[in-house]
N, CA and C atoms of all chains as a GROMACS GRO file, in nm:
protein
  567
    1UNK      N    1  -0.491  -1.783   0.631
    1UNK     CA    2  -0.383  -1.685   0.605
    1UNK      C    3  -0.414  -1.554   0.676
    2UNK      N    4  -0.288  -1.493   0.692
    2UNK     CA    5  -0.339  -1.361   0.802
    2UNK      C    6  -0.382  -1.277   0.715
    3UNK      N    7  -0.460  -1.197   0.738
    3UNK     CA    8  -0.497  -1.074   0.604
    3UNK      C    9  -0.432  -0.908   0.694
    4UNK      N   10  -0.314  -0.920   0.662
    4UNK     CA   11  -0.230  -0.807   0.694
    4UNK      C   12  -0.259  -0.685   0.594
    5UNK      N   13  -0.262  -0.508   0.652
    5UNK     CA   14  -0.278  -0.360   0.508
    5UNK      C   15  -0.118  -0.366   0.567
    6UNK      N   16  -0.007  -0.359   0.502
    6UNK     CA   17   0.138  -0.240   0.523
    6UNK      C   18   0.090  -0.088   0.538
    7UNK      N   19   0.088  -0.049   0.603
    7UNK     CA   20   0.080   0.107   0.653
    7UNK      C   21   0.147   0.180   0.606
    8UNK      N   22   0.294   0.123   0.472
    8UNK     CA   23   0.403   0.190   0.426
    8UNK      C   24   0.459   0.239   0.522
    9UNK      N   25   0.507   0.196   0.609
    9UNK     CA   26   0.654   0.219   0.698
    9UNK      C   27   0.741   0.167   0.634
   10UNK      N   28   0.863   0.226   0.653
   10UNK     CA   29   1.002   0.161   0.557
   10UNK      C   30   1.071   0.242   0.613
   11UNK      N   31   1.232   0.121   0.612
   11UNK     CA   32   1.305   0.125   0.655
   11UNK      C   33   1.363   0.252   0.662
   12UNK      N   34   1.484   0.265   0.741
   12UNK     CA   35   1.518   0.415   0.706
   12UNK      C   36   1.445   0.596   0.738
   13UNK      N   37   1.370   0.509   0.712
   13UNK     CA   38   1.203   0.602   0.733
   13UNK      C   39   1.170   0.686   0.882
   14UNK      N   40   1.112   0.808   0.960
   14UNK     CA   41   1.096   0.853   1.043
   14UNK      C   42   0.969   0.774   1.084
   15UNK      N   43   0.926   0.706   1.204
   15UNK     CA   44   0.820   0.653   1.255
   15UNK      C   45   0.702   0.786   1.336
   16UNK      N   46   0.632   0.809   1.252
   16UNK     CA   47   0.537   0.909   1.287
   16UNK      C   48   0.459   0.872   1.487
   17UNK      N   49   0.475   0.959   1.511
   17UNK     CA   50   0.396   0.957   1.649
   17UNK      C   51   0.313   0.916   1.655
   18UNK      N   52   0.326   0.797   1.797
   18UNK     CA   53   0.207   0.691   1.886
   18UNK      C   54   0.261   0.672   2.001
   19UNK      N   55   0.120   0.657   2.055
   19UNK     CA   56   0.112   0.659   2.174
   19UNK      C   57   0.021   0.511   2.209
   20UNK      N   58   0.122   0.445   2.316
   20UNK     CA   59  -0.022   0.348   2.381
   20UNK      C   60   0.040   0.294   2.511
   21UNK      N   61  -0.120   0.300   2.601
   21UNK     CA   62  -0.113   0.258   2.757
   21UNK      C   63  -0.032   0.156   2.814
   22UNK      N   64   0.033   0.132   2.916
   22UNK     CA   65   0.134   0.014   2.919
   22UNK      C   66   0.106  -0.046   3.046
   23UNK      N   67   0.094  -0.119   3.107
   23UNK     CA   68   0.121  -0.164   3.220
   23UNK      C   69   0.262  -0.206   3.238
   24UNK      N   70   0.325  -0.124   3.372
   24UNK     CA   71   0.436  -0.114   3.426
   24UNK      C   72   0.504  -0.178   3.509
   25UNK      N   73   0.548  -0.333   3.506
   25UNK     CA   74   0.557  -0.408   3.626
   25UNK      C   75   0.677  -0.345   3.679
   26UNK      N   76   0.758  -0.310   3.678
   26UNK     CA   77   0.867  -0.252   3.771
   26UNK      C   78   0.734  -0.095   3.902
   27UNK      N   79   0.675  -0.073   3.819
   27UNK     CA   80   0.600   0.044   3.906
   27UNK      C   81   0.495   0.006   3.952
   28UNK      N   82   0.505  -0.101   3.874
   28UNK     CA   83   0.323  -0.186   3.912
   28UNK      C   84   0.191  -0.123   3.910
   29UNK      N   85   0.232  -0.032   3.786
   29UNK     CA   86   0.101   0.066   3.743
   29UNK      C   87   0.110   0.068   3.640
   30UNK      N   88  -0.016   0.173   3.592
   30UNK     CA   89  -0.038   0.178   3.424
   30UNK      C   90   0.032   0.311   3.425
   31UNK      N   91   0.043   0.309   3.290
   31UNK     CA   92   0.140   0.408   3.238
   31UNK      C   93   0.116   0.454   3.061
   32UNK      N   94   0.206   0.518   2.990
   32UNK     CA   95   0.240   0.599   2.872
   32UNK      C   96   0.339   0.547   2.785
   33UNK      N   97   0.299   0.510   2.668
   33UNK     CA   98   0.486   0.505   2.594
   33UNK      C   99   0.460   0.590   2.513
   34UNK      N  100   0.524   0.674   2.464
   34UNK     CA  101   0.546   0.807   2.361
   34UNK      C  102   0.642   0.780   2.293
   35UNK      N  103   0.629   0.777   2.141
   35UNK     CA  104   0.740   0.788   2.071
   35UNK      C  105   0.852   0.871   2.112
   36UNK      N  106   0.808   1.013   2.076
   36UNK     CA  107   0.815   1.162   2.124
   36UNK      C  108   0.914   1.169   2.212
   37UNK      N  109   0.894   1.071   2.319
   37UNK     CA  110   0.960   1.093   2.488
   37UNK      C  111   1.087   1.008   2.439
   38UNK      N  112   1.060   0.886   2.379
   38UNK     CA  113   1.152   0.829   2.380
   38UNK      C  114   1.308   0.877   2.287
   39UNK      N  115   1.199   0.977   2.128
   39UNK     CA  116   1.327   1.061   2.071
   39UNK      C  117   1.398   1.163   2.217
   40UNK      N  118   1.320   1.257   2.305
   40UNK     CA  119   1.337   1.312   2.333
   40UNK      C  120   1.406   1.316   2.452
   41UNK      N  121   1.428   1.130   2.520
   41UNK     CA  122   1.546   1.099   2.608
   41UNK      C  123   1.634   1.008   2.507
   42UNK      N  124   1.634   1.023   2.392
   42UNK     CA  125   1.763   1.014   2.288
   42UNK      C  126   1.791   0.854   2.380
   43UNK      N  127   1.666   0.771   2.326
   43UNK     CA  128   1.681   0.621   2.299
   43UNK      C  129   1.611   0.518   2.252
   44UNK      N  130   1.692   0.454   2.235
   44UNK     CA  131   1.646   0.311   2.124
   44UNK      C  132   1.515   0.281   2.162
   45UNK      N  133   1.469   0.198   2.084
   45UNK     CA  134   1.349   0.171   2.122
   45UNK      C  135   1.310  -0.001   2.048
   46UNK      N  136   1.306  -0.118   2.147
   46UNK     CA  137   1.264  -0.222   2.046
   46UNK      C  138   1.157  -0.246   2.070
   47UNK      N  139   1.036  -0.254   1.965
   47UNK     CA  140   0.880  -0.295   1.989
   47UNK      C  141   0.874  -0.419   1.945
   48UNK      N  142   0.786  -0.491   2.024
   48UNK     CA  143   0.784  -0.649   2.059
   48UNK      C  144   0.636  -0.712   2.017
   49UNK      N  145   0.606  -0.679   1.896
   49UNK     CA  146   0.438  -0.731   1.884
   49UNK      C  147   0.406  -0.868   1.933
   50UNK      N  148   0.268  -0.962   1.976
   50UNK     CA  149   0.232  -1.061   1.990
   50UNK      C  150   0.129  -1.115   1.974
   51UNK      N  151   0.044  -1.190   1.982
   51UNK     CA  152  -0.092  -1.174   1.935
   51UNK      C  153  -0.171  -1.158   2.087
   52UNK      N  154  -0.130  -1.264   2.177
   52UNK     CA  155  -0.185  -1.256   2.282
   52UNK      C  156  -0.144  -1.283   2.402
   53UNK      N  157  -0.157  -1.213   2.544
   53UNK     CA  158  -0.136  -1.235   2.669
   53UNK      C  159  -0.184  -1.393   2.702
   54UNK      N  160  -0.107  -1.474   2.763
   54UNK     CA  161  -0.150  -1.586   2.871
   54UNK      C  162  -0.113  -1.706   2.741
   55UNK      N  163  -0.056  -1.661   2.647
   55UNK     CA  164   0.026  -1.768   2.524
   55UNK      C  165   0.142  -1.769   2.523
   56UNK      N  166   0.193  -1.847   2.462
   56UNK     CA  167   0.381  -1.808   2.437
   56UNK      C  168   0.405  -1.720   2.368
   57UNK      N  169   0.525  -1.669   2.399
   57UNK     CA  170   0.594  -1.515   2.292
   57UNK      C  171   0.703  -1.504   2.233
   58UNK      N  172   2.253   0.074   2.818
   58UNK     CA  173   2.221   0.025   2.719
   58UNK      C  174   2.222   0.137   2.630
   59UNK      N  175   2.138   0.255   2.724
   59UNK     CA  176   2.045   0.328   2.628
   59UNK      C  177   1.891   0.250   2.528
   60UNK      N  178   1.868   0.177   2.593
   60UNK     CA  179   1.777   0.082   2.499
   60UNK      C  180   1.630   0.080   2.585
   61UNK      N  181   1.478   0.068   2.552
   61UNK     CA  182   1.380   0.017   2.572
   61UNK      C  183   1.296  -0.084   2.516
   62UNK      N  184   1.264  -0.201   2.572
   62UNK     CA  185   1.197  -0.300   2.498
   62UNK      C  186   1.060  -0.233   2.554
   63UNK      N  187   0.993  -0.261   2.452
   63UNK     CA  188   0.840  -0.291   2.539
   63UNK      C  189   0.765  -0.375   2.391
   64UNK      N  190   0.680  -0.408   2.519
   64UNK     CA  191   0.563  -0.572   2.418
   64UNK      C  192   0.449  -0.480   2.374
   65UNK      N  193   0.428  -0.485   2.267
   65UNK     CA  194   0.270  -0.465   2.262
   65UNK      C  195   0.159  -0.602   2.186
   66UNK      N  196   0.086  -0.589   2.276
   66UNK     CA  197  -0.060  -0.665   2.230
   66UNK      C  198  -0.209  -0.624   2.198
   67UNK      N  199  -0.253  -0.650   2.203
   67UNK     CA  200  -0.434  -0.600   2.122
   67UNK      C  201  -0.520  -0.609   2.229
   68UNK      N  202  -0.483  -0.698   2.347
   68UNK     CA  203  -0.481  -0.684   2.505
   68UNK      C  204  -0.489  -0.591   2.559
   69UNK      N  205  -0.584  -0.580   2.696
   69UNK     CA  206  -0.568  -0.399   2.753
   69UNK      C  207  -0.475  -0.405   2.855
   70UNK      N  208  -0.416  -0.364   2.895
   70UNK     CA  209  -0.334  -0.297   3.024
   70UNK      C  210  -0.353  -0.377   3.135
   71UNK      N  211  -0.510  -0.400   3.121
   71UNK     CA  212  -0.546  -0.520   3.308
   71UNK      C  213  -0.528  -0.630   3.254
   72UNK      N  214  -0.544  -0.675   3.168
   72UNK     CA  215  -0.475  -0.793   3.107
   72UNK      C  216  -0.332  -0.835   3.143
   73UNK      N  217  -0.291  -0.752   3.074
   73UNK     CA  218  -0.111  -0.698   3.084
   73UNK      C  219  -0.083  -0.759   3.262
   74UNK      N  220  -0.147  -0.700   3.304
   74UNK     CA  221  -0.120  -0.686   3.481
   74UNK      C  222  -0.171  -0.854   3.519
   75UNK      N  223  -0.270  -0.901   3.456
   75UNK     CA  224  -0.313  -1.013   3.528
   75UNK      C  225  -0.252  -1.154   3.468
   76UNK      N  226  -0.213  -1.063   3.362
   76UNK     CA  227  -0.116  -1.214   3.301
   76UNK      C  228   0.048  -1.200   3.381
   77UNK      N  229   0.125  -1.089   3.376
   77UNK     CA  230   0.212  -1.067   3.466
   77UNK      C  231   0.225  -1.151   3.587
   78UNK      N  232   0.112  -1.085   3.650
   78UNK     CA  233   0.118  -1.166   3.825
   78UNK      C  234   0.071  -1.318   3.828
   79UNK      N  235   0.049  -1.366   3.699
   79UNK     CA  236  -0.055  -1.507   3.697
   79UNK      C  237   0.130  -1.595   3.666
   80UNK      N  238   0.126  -1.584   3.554
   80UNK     CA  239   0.244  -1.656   3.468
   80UNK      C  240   0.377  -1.630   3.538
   81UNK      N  241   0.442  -1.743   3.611
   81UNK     CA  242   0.552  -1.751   3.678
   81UNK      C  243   0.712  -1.717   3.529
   82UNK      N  244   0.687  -1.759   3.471
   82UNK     CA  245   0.731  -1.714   3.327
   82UNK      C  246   0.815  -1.576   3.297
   83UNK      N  247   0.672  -1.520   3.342
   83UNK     CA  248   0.741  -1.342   3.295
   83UNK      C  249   0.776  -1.293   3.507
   84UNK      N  250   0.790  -1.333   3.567
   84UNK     CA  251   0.853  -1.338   3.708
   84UNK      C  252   0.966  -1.202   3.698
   85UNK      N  253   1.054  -1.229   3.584
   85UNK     CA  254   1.153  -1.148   3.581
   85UNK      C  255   1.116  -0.995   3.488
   86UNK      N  256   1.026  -1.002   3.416
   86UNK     CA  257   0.979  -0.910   3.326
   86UNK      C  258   0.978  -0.762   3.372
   87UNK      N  259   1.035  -0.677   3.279
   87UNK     CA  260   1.090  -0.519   3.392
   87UNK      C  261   1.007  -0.471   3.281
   88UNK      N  262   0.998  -0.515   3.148
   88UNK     CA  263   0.952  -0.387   3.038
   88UNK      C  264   0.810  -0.366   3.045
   89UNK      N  265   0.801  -0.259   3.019
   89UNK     CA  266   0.645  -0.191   3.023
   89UNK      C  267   0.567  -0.256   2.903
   90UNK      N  268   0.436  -0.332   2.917
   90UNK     CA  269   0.375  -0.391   2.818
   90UNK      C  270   0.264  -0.368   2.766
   91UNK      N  271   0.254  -0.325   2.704
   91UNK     CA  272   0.165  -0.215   2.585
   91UNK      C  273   0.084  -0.255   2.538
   92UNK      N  274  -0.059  -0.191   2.568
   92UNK     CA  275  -0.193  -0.227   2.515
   92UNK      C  276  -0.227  -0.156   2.359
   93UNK      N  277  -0.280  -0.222   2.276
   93UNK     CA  278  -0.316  -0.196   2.122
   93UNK      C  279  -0.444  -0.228   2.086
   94UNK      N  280  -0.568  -0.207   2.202
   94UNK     CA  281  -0.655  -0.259   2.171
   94UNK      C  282  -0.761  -0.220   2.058
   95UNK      N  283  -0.708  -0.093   1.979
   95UNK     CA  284  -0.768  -0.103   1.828
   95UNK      C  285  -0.728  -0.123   1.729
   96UNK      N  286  -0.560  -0.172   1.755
   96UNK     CA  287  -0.511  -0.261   1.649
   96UNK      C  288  -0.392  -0.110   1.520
   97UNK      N  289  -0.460  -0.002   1.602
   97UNK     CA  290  -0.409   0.092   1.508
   97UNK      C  291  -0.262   0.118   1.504
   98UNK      N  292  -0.189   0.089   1.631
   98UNK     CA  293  -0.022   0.044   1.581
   98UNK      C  294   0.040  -0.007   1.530
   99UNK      N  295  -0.048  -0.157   1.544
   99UNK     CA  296  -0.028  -0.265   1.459
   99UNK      C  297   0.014  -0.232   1.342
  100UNK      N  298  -0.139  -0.192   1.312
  100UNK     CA  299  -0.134  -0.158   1.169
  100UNK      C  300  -0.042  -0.074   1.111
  101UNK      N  301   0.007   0.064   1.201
  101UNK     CA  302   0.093   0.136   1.180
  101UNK      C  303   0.205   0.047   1.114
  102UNK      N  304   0.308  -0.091   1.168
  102UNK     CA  305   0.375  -0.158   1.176
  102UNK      C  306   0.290  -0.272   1.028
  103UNK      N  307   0.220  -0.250   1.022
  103UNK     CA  308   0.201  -0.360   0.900
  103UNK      C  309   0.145  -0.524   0.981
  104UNK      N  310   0.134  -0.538   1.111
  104UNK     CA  311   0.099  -0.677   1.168
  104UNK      C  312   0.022  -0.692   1.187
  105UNK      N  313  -0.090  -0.628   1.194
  105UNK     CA  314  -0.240  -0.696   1.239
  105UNK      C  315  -0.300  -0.746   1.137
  106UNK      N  316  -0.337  -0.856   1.196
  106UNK     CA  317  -0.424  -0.971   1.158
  106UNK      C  318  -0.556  -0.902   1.169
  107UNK      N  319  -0.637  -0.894   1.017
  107UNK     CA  320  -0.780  -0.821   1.037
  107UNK      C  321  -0.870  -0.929   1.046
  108UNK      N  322  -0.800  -1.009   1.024
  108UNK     CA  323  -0.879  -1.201   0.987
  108UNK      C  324  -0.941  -1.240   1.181
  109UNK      N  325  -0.826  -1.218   1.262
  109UNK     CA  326  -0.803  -1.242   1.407
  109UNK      C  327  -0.834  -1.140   1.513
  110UNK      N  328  -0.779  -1.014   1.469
  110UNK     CA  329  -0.797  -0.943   1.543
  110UNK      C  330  -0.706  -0.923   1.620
  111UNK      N  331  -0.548  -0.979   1.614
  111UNK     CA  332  -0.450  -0.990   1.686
  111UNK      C  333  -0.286  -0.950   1.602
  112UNK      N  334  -0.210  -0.925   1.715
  112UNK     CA  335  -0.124  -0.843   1.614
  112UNK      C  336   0.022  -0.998   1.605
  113UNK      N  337   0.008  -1.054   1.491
  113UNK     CA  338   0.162  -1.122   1.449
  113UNK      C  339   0.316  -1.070   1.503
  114UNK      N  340   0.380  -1.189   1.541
  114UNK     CA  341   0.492  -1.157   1.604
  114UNK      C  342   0.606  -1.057   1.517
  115UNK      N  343   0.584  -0.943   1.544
  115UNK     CA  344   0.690  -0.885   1.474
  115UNK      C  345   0.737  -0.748   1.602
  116UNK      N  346   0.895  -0.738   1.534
  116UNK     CA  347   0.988  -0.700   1.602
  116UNK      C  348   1.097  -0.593   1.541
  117UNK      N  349   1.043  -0.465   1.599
  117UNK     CA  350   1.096  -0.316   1.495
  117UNK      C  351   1.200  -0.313   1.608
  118UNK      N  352   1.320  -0.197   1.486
  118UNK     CA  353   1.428  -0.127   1.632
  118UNK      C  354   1.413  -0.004   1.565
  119UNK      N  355   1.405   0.080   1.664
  119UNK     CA  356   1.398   0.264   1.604
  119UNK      C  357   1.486   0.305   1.702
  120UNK      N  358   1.522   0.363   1.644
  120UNK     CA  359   1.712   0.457   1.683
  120UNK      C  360   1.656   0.606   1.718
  121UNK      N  361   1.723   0.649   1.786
  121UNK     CA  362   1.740   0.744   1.886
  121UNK      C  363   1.641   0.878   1.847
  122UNK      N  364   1.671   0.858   1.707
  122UNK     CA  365   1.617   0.988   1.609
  122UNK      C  366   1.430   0.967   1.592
  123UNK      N  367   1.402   0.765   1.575
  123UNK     CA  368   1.250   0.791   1.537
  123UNK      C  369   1.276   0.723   1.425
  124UNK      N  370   1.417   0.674   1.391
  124UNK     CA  371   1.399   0.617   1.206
  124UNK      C  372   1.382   0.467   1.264
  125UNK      N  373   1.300   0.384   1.171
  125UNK     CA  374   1.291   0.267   1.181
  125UNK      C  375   1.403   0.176   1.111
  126UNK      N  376   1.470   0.109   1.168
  126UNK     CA  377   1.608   0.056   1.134
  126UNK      C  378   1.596  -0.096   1.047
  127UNK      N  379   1.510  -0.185   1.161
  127UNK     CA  380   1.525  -0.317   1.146
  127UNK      C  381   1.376  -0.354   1.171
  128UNK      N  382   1.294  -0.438   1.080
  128UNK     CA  383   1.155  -0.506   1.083
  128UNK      C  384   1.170  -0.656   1.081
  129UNK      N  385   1.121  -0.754   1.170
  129UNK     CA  386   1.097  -0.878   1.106
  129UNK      C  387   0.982  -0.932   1.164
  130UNK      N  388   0.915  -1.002   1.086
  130UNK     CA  389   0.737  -1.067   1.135
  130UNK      C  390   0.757  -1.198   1.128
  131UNK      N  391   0.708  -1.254   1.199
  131UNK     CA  392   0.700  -1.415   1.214
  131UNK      C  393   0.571  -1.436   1.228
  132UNK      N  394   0.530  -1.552   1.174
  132UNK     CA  395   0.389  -1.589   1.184
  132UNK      C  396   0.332  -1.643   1.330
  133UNK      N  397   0.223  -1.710   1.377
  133UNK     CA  398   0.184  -1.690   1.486
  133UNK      C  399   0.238  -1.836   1.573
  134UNK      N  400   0.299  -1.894   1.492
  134UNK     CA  401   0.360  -2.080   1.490
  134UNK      C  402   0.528  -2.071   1.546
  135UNK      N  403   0.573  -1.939   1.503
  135UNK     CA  404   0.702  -1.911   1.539
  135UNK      C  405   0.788  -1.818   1.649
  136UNK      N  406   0.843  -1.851   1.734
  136UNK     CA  407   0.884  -1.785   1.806
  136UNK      C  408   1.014  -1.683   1.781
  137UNK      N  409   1.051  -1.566   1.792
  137UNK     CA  410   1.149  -1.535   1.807
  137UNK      C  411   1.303  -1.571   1.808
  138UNK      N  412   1.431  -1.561   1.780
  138UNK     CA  413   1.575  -1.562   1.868
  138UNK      C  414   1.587  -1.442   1.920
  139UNK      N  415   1.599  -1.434   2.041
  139UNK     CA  416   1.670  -1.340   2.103
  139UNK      C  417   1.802  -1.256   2.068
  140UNK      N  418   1.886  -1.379   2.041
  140UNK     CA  419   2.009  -1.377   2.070
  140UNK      C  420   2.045  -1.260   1.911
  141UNK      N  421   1.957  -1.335   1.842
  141UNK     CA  422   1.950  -1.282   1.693
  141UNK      C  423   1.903  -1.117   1.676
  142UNK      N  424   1.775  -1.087   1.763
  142UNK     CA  425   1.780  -0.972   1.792
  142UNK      C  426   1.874  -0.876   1.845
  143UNK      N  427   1.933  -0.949   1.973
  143UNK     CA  428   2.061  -0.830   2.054
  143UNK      C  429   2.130  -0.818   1.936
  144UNK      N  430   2.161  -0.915   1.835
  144UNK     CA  431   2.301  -0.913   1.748
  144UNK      C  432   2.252  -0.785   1.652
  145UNK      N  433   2.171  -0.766   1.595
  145UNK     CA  434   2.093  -0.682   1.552
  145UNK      C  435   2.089  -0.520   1.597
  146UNK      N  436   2.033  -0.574   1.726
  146UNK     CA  437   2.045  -0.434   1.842
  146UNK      C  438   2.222  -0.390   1.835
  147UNK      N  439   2.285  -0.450   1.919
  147UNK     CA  440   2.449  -0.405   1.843
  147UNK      C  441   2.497  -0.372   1.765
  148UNK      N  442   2.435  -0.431   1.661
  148UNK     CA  443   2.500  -0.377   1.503
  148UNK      C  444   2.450  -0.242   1.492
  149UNK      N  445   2.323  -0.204   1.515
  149UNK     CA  446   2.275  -0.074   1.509
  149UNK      C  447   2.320   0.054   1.557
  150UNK      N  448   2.373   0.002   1.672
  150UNK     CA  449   2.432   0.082   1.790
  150UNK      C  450   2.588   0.134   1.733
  151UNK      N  451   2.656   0.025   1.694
  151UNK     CA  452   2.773   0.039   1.644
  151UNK      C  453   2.784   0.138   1.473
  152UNK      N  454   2.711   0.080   1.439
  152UNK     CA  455   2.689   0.126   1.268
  152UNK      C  456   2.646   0.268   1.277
  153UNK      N  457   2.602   0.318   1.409
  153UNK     CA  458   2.512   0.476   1.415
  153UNK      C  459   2.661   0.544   1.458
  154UNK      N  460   2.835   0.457   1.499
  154UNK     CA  461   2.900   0.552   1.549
  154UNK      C  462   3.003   0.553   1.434
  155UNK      N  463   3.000   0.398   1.321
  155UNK     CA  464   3.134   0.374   1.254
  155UNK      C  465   3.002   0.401   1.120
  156UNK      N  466   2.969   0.499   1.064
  156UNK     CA  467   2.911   0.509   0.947
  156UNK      C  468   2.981   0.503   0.858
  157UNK      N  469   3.106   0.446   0.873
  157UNK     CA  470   3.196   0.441   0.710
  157UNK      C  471   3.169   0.250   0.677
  158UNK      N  472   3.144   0.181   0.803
  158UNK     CA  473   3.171   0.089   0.764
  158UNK      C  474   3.041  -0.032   0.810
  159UNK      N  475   3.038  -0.129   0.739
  159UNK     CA  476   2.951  -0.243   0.754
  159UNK      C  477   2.964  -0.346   0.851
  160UNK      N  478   2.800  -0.442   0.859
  160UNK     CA  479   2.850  -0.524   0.983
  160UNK      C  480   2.769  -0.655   0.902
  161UNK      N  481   2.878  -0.745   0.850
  161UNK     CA  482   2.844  -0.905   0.778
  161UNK      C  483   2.729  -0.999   0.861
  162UNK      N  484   2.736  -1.109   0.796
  162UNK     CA  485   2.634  -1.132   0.862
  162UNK      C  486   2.711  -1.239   0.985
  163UNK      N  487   2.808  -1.244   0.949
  163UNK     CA  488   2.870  -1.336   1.112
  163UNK      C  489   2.911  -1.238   1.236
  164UNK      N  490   2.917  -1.097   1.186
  164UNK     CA  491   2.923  -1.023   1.277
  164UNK      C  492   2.850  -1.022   1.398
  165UNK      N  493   2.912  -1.041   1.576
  165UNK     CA  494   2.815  -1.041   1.654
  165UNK      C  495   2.869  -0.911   1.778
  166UNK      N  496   2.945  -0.925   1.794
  166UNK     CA  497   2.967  -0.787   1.894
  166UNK      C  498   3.101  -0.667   1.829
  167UNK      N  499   3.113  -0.561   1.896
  167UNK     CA  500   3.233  -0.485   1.886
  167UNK      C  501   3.351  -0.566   1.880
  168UNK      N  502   3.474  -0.544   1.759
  168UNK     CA  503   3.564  -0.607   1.825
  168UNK      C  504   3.556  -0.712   1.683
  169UNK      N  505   3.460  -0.757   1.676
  169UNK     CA  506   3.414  -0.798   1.520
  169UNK      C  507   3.427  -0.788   1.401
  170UNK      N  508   3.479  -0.832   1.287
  170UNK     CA  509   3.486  -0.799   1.153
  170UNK      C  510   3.397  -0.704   1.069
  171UNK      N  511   3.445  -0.612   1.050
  171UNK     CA  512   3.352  -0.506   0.943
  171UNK      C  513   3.427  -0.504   0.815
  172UNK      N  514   3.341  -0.465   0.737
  172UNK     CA  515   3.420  -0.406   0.640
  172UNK      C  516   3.439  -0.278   0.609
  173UNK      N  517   3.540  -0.190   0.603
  173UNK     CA  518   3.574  -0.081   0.581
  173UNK      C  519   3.540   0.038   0.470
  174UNK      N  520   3.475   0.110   0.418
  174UNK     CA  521   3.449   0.171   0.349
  174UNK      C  522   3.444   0.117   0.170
  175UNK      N  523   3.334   0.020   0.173
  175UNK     CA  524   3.334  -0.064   0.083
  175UNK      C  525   3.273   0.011  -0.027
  176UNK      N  526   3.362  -0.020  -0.156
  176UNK     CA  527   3.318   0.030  -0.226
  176UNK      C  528   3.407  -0.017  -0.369
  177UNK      N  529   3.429   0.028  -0.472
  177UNK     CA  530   3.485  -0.015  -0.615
  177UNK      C  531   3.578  -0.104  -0.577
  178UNK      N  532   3.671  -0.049  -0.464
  178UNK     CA  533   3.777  -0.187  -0.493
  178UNK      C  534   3.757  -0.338  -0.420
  179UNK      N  535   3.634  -0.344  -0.334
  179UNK     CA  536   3.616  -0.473  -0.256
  179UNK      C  537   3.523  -0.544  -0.374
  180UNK      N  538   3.460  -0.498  -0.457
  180UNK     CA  539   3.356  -0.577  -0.572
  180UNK      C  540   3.455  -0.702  -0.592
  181UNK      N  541   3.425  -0.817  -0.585
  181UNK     CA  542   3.507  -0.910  -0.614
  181UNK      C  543   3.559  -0.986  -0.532
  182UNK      N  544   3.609  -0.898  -0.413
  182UNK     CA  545   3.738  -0.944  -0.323
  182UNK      C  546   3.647  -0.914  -0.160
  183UNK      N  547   3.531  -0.955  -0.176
  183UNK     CA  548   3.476  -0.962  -0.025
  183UNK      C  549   3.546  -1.047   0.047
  184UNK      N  550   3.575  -1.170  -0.020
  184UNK     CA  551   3.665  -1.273   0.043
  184UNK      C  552   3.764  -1.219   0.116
  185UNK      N  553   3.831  -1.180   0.029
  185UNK     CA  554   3.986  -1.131   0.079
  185UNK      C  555   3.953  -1.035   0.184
  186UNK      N  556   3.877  -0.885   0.158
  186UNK     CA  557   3.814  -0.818   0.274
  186UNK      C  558   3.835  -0.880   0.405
  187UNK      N  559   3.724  -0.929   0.430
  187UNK     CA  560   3.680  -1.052   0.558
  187UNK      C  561   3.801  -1.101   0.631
  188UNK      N  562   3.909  -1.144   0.564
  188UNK     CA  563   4.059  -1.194   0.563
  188UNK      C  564   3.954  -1.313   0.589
  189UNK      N  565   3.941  -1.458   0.477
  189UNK     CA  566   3.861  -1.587   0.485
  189UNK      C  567   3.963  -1.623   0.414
   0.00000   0.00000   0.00000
């Protein structure tokens, strides 16, 4: 069984600021995602968790 | 769209890059794919596996503002719908401009059945609502 903590995020709820490194295939570099940036070009945002690269998703 | 996907994994960044250029698969892949290698977003999100060390398939939408809208986790056996997500993604989009009114669950694009400012007199008569 997975042994998941809830962090208490909920729905509705403001998602507190994070940040993490990305690799960019359109730029074909590493890069930034910012919450922050993304309120601050006023757009959506869908995050895509997985467990691992070089598996199915 | 106005929209950004991006993947995150527990994977670093050269990972990201070497699975990219390896896997004919993601060929078409434009979104930026996001390293989590201490698991602390995850966790932010409620998915990491402390058992594994890896973060469970789950899939947030946060709206323009930063509010978290829509959560769903799937275990590590299950894949995604897409299709189920965009429908999702739309409804959000739409519901952030028509705040008087709802989107059912057969609802799939604009143009679609809502219900209208539901309230004392639909209790009962969702049916009729819907026109079913």
């Amino acid at each position: 069984m997975a042994e998941t903590h809830c962090a208490c995020l909920r729905l509705g709820e403001k998602v507190p600021e994070f940040q993490l490194t990305t690799y960019d295939p359109v730029k074909d570099d590493f890069g930034t995602f910012s919450l922050a940036e993304q309120i601050a070009k006023k757009r959506w945002t869908i995050l895509f968790f997985y467990p691992a690269d070089f598996t199915f998703v | 769209m106005g929209c950004d996907v991006v993947t995150v994994s527990t994977d670093t960044h050269f990972v990201h890059l070497a699975w990219k250029k390896a896997e004919k698969e993601l060929a078409a892949v434009k979104y930026p794919m996001a390293s989590d290698p201490t698991g602390n977003v995850s966790r932010l999100f409620g998915v990491y596996d402390e058992t594994q060390g890896l973060a469970l398939r789950g899939t947030f939408v946060i709206n323009p503002e930063g509010v978290l809208l829509n959560a769903e986790v799937n275990f590590y056996n299950m894949g995604r719908n897409i299709d189920e997500l965009m429908r999702k993604f739309k409804a959000n989009v739409y519901l952030g401009k028509k705040t008087n009114e709802v989107c059912p669950s057969k609802w799939r694009d604009e143009g679609d059945k809502t219900l209208v400012n539901p309230g004392a007199k639909m209790v009962g008569k969702v049916h009729e609502a819907l026109g079913q």
